[in-house]
N, CA and C atoms as an extended XYZ file, in Angstrom:
486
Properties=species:S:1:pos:R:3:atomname:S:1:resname:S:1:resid:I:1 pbc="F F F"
N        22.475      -17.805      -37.131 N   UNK     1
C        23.459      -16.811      -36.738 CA  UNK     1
C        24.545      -16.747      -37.805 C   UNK     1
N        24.788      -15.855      -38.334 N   UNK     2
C        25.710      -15.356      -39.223 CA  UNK     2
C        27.605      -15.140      -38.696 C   UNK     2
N        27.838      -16.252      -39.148 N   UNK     3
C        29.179      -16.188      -38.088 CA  UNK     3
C        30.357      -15.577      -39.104 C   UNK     3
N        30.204      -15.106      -40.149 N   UNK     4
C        30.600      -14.145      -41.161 CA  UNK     4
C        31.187      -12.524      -40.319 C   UNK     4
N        30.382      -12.516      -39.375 N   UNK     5
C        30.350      -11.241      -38.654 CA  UNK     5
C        31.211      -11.144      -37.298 C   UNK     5
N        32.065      -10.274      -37.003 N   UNK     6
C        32.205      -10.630      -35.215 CA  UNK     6
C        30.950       -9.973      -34.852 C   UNK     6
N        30.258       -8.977      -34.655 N   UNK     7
C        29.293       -8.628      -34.318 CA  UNK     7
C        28.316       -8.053      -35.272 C   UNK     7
N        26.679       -7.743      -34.565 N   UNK     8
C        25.882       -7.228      -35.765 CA  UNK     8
C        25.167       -5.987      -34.719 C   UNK     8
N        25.377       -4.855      -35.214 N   UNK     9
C        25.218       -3.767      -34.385 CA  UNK     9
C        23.546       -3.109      -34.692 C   UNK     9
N        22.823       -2.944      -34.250 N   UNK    10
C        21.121       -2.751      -34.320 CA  UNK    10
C        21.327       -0.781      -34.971 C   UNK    10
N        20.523       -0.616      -36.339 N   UNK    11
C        20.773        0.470      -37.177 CA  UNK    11
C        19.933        1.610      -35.965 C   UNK    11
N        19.852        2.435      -36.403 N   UNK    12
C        19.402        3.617      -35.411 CA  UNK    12
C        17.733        3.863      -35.966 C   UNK    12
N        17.030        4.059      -35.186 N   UNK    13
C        15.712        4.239      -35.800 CA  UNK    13
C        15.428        5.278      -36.916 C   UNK    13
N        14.269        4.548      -37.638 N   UNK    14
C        13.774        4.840      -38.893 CA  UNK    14
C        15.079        4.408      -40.469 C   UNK    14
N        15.827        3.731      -39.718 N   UNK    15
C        16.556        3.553      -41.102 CA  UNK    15
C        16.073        2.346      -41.998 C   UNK    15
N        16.672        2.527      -43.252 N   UNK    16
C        16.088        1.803      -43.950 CA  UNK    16
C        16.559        0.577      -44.085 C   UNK    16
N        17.271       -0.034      -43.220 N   UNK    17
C        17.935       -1.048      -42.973 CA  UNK    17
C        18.447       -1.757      -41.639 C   UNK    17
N        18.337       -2.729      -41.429 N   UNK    18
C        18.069       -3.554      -40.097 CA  UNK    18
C        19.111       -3.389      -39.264 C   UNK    18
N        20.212       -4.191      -39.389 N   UNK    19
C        21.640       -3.829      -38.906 CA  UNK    19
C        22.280       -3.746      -39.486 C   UNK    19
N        24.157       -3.611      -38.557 N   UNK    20
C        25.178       -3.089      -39.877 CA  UNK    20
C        25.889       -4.719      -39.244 C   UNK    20
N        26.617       -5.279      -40.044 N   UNK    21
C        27.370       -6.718      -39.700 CA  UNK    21
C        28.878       -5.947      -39.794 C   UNK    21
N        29.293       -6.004      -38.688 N   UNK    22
C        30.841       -5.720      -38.651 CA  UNK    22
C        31.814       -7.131      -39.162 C   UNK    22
N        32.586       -6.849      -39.766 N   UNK    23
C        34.346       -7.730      -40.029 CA  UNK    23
C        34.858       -7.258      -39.394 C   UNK    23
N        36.088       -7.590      -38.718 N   UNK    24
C        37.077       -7.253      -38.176 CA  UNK    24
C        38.695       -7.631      -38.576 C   UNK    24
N        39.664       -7.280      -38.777 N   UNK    25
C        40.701       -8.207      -39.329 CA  UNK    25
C        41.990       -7.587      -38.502 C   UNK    25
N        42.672       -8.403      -37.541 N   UNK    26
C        43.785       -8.289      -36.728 CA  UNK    26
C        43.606       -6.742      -36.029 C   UNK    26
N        42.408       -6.790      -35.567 N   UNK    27
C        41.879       -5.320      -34.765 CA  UNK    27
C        42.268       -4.181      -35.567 C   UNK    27
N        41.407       -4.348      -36.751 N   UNK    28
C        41.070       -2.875      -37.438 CA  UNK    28
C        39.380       -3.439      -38.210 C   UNK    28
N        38.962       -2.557      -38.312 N   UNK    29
C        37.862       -2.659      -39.382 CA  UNK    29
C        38.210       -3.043      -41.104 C   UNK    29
N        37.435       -4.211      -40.921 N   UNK    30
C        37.377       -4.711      -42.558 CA  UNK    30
C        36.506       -4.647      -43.396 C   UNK    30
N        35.063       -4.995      -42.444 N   UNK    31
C        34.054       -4.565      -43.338 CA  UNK    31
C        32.463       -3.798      -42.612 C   UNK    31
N        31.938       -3.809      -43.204 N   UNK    32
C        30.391       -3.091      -42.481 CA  UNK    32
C        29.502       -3.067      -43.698 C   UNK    32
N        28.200       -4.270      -43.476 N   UNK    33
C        27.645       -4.496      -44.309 CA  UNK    33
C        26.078       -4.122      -43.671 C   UNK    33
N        25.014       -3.507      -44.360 N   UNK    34
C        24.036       -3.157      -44.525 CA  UNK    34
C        23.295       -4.632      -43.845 C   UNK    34
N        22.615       -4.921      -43.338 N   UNK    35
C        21.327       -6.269      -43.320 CA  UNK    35
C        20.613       -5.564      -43.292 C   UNK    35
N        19.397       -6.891      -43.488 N   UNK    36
C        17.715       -6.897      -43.722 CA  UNK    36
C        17.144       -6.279      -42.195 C   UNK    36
N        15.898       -5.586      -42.367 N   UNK    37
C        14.842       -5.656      -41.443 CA  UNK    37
C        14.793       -6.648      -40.347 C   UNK    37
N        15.029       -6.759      -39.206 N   UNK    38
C        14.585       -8.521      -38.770 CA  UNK    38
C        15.502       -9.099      -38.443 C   UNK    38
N        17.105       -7.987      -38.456 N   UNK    39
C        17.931       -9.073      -38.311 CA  UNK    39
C        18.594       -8.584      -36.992 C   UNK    39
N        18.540       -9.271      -36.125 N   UNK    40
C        19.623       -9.464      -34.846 CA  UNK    40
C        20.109       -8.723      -34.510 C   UNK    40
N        20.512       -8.336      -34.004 N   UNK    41
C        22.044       -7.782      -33.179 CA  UNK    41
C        22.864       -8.680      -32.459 C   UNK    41
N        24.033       -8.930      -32.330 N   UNK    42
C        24.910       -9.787      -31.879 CA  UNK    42
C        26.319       -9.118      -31.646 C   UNK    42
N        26.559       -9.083      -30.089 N   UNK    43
C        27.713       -8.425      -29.391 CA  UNK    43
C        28.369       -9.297      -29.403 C   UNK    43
N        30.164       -8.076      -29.427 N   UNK    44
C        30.909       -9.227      -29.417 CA  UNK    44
C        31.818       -8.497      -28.116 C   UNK    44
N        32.698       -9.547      -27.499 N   UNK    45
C        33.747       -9.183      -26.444 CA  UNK    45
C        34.545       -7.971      -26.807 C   UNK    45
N        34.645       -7.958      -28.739 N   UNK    46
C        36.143       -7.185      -28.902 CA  UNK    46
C        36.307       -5.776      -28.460 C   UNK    46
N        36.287       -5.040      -27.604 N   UNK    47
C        36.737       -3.394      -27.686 CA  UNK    47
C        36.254       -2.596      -28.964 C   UNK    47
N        36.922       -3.203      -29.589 N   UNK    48
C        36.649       -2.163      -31.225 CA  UNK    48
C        35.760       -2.476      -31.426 C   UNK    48
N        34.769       -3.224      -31.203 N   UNK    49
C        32.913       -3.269      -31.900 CA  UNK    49
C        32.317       -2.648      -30.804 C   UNK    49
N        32.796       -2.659      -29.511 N   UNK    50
C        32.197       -1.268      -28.529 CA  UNK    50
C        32.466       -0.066      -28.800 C   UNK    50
N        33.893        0.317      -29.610 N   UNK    51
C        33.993        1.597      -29.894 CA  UNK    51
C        33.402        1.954      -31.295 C   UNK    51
N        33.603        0.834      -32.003 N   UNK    52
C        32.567        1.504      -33.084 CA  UNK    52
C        31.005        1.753      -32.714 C   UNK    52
N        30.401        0.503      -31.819 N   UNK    53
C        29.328        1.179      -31.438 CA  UNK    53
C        29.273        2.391      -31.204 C   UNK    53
N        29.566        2.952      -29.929 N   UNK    54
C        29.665        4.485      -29.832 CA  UNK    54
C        29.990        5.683      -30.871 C   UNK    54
N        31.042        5.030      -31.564 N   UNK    55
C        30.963        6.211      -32.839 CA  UNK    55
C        30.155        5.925      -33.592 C   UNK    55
N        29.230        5.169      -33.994 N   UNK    56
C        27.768        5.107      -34.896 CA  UNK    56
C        26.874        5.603      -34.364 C   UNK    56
N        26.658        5.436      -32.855 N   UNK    57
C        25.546        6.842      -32.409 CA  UNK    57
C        25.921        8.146      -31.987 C   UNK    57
N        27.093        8.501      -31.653 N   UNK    58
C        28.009        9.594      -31.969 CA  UNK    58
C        27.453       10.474      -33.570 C   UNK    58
N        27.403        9.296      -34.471 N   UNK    59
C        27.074        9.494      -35.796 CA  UNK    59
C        25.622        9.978      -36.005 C   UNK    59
N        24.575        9.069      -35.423 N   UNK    60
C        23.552        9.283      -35.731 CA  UNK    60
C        22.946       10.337      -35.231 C   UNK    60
N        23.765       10.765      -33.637 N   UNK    61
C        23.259       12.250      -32.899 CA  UNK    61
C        23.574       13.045      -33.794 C   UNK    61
N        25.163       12.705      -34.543 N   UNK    62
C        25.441       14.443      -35.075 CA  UNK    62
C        26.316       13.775      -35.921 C   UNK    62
N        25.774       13.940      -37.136 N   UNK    63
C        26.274       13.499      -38.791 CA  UNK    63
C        27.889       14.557      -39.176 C   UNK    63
N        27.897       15.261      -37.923 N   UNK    64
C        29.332       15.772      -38.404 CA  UNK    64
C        30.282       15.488      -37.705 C   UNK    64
N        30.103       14.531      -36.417 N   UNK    65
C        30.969       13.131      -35.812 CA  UNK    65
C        32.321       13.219      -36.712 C   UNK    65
N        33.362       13.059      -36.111 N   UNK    66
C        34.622       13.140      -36.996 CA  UNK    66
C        34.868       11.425      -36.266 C   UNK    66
N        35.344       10.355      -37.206 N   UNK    67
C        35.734        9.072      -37.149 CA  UNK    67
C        36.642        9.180      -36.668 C   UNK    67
N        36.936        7.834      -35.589 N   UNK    68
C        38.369        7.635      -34.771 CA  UNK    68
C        38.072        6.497      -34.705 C   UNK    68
N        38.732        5.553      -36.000 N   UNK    69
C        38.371        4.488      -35.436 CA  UNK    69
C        39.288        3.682      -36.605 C   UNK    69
N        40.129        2.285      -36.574 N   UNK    70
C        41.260        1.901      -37.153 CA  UNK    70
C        40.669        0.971      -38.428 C   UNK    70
N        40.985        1.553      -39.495 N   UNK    71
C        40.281        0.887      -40.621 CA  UNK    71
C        41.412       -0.218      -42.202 C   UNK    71
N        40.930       -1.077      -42.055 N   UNK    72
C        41.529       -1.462      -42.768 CA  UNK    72
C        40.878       -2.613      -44.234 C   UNK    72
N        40.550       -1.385      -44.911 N   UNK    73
C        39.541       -1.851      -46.287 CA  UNK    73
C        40.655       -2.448      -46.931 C   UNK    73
N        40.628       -3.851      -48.076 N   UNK    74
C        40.697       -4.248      -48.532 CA  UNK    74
C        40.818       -3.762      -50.298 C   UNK    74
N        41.571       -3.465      -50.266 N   UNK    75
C        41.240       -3.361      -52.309 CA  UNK    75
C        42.697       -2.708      -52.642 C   UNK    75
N        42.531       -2.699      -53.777 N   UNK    76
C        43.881       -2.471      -55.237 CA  UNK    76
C        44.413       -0.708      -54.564 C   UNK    76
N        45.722       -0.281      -55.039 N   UNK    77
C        45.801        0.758      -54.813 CA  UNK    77
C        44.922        2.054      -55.104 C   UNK    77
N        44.414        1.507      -56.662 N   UNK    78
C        43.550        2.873      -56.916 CA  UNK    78
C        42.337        2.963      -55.958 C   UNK    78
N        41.913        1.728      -55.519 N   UNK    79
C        40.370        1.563      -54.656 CA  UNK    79
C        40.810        2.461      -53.405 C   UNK    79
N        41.870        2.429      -52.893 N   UNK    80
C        42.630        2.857      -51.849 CA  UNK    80
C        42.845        4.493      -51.970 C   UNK    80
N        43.101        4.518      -53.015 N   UNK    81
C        42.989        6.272      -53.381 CA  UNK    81
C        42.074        7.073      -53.648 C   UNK    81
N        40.716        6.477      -53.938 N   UNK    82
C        39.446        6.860      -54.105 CA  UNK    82
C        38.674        6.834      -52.758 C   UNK    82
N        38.911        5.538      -51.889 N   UNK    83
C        38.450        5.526      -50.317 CA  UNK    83
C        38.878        6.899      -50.042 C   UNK    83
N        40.430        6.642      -49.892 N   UNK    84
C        41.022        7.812      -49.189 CA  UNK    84
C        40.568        9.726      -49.871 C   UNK    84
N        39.915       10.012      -50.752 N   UNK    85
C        39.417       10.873      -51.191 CA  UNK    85
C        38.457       10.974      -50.571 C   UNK    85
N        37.375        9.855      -50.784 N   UNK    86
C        36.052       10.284      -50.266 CA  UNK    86
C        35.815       10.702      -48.477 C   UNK    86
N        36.741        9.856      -47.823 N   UNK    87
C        37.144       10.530      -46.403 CA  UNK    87
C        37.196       12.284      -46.529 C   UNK    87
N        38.191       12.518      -47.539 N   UNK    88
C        37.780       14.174      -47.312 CA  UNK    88
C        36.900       15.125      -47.141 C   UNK    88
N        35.524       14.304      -47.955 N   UNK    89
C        34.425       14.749      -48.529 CA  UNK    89
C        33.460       15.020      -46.984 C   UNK    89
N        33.495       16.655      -46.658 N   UNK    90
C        32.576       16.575      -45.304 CA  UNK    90
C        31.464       16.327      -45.053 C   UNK    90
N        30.902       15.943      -43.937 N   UNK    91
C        29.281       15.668      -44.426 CA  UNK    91
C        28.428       16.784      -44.030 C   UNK    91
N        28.099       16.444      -45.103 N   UNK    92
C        26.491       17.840      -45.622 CA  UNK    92
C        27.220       18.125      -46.792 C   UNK    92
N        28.137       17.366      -47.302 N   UNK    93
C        28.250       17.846      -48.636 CA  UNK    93
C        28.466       16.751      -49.564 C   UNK    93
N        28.566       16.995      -50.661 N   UNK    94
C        28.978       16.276      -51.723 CA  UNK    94
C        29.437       16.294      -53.202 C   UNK    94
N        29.934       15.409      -53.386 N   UNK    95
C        31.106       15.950      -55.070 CA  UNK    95
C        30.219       14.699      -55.815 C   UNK    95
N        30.687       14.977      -57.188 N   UNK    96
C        30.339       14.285      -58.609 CA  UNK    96
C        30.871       13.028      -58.430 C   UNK    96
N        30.673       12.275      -59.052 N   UNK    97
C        31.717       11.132      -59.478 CA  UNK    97
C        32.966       11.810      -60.374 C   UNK    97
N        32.286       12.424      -60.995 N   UNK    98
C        33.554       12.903      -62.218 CA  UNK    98
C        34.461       14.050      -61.173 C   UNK    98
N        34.057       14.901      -60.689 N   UNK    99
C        34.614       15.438      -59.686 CA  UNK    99
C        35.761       14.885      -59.308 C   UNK    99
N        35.742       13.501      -58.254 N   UNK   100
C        36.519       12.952      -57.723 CA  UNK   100
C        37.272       12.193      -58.409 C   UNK   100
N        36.988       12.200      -59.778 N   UNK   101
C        38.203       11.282      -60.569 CA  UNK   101
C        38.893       12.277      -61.052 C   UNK   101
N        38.425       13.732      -61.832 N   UNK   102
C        38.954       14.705      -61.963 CA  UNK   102
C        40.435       14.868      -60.838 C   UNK   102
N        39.814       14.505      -60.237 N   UNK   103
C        41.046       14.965      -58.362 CA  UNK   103
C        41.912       13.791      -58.629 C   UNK   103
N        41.583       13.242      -58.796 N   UNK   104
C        42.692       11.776      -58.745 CA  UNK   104
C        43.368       11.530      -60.378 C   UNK   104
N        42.601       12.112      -61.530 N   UNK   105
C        43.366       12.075      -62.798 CA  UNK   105
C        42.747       10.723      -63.109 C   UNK   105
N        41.965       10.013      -63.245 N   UNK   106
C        41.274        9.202      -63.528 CA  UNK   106
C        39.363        9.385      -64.361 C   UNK   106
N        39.344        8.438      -64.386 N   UNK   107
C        37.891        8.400      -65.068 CA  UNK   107
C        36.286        7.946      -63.940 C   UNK   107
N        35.455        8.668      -63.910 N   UNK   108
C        34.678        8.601      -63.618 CA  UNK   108
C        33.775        6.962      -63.233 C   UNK   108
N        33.717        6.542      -64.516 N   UNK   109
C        33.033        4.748      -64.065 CA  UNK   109
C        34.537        4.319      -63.366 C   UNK   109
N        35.753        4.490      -63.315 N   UNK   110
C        36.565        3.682      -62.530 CA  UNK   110
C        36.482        4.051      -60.818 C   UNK   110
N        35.949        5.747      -60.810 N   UNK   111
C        35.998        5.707      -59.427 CA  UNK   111
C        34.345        5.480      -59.069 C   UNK   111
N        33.544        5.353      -59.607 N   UNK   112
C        32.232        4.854      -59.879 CA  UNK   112
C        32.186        3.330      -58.969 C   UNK   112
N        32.960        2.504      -60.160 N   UNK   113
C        33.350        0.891      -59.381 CA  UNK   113
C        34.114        0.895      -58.022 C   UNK   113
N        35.276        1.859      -57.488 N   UNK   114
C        35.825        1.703      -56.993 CA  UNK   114
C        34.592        2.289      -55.608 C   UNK   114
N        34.217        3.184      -56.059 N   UNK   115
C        32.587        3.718      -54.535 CA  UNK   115
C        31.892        2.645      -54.284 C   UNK   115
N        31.832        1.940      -55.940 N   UNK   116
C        30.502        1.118      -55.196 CA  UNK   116
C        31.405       -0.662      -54.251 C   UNK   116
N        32.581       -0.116      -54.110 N   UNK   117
C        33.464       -1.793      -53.520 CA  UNK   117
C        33.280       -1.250      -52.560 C   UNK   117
N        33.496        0.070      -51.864 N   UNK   118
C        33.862        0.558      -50.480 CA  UNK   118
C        33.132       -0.519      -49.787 C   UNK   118
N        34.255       -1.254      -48.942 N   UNK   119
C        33.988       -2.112      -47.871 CA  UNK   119
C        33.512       -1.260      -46.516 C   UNK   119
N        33.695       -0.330      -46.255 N   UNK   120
C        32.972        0.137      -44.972 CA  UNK   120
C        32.079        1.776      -45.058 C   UNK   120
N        30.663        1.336      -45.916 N   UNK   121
C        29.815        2.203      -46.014 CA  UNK   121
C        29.936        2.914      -44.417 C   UNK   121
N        29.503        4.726      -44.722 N   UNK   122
C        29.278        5.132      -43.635 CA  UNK   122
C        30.531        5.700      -42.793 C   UNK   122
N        31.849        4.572      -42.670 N   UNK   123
C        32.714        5.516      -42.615 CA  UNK   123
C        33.298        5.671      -43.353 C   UNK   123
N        33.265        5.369      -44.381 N   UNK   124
C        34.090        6.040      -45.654 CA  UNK   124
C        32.788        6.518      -46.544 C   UNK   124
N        32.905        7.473      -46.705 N   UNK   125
C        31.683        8.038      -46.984 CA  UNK   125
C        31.149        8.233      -48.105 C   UNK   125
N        30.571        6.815      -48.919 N   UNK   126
C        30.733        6.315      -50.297 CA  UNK   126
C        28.919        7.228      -50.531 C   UNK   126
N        28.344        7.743      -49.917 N   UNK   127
C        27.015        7.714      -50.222 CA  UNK   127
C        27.452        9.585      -50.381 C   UNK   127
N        28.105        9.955      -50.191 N   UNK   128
C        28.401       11.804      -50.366 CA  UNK   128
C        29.153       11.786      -52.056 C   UNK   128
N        29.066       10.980      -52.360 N   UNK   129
C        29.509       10.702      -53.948 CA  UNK   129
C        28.149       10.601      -54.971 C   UNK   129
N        27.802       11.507      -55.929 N   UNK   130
C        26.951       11.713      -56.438 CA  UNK   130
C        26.871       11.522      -58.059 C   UNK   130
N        25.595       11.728      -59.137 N   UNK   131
C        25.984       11.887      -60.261 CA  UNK   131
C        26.057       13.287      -60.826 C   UNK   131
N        26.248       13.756      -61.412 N   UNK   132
C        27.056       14.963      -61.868 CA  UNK   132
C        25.697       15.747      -62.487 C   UNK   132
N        24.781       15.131      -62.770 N   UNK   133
C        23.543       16.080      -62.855 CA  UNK   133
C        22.653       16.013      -61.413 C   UNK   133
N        23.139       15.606      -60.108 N   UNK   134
C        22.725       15.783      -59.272 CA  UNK   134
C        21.702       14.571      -58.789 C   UNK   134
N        21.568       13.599      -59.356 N   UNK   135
C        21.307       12.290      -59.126 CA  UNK   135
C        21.952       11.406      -58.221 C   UNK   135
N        21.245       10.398      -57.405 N   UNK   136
C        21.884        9.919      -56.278 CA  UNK   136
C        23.076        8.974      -57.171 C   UNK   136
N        22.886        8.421      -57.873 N   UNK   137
C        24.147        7.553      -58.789 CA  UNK   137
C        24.093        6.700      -58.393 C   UNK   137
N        24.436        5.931      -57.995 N   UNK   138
C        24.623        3.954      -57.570 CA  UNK   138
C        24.771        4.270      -56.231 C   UNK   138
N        24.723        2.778      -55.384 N   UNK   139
C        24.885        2.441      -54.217 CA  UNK   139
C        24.916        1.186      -54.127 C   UNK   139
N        26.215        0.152      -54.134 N   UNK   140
C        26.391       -1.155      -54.429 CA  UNK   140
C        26.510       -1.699      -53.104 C   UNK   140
N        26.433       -1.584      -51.692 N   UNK   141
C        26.731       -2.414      -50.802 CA  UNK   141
C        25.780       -2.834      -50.029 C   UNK   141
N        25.194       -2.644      -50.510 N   UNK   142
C        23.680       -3.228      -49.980 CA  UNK   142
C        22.882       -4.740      -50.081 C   UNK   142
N        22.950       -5.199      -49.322 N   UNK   143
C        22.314       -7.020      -49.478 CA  UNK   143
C        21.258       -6.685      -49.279 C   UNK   143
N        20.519       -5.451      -48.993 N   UNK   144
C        18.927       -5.813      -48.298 CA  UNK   144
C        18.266       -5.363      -49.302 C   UNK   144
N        18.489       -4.748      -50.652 N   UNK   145
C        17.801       -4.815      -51.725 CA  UNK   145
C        17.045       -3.460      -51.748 C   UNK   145
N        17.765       -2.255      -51.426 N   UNK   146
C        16.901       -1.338      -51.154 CA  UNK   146
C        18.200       -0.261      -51.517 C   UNK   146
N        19.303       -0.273      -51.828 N   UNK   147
C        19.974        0.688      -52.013 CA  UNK   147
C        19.790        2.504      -51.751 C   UNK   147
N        18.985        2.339      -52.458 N   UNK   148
C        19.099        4.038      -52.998 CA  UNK   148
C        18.351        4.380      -52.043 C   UNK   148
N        17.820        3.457      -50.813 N   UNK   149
C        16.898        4.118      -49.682 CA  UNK   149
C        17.960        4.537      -48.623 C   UNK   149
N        19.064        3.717      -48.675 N   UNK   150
C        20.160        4.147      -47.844 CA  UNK   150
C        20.766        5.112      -47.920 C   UNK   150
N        21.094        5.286      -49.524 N   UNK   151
C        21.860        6.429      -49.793 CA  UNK   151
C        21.016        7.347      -49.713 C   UNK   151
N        19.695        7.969      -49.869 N   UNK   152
C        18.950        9.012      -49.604 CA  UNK   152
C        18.415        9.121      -48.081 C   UNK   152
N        18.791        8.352      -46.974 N   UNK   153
C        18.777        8.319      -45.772 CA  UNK   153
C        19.967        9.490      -45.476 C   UNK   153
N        21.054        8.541      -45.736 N   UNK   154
C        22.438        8.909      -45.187 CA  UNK   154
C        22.426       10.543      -45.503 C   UNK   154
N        22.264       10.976      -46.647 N   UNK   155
C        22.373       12.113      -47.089 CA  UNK   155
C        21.593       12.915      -46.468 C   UNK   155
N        20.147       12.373      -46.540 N   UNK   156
C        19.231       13.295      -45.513 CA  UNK   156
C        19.446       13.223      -43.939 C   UNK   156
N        20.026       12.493      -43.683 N   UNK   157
C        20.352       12.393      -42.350 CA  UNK   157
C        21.460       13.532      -41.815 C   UNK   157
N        22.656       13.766      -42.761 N   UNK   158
C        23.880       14.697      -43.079 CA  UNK   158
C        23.284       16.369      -43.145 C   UNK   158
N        21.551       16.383      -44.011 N   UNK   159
C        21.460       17.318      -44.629 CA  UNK   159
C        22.214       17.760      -46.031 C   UNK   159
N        21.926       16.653      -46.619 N   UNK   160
C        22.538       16.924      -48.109 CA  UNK   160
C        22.145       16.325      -49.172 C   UNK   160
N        20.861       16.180      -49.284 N   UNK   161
C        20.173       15.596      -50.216 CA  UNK   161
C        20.232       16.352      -51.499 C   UNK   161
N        20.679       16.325      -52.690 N   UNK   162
C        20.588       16.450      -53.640 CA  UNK   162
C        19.540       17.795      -54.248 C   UNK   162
């Protein structure tokens, strides 16, 4: 048992990945990590891993689900300004990398690194970030070794595959 996690929430069928492992930090969201095939689910008492439950199948019925839910990612101000961009980004759609640094006055591999830290894939919507010739581009949060199956899930799931 992975005690890294308060809970491990079971992915929605056909995804390419087992569960999502919630963090939690002084009742907000800290993290949401991808697992393997095979792995568990594990409830927890807290409220907020019941309400995120519900807004993840909220999500999976209807990819245009608007998030209500208290988040608190971890990283440097600029990581913080690039999160907070990609929130804008609606789903069924998607911008460049260069795009979104364009918007922020920055460079492309910096908001590149800063997509691929996003501590909470999914609701911050690091996978609607693309490469600029229309290529899926990276996808760094992934432990189960399958990346780019997620990010071409998520997107096709949205209706916005490339």
């Amino acid at each position: 048992m992975d005690t890294a996690y308060t809970a491990i929430l079971p992915a929605p069928r056909g995804a390419p990945f087992g569960a999502l492992g919630v963090r939690l930090d002084q009742g907000r969201l800290a993290g949401l990590d991808f697992l393997p095939t095979g792995t568990r689910p594990r409830n927890s008492p807290d409220p907020l891993v019941n309400h995120l439950a519900a807004q993840l199948e909220a999500y999976y019925a209807s990819p245009a689900h608007v998030w209500d839910l208290p988040l608190a990612p971890g990283g440097t101000a600029f990581r913080q300004k690039v999160w907070q961009a990609l929130q804008t980004i609606p789903a069924g759609q998607t911008r460049s990398y260069g795009a979104v640094a364009r918007e922020l006055g920055s460079a492309a591999r910096a908001v590149g690194q800063a997509v691929g830290d996003n501590p909470l894939p999914i609701l911050i919507p690091c996978h609607r970030v693309i490469a600029a010739d229309g290529g899926l581009g990276g996808f760094m949060h992934s432990k189960v070794g399958f990346s780019q199956d997620i990010k071409r899930w998520l997107l096709g799931h949205e209706g916005a595959l490339p």
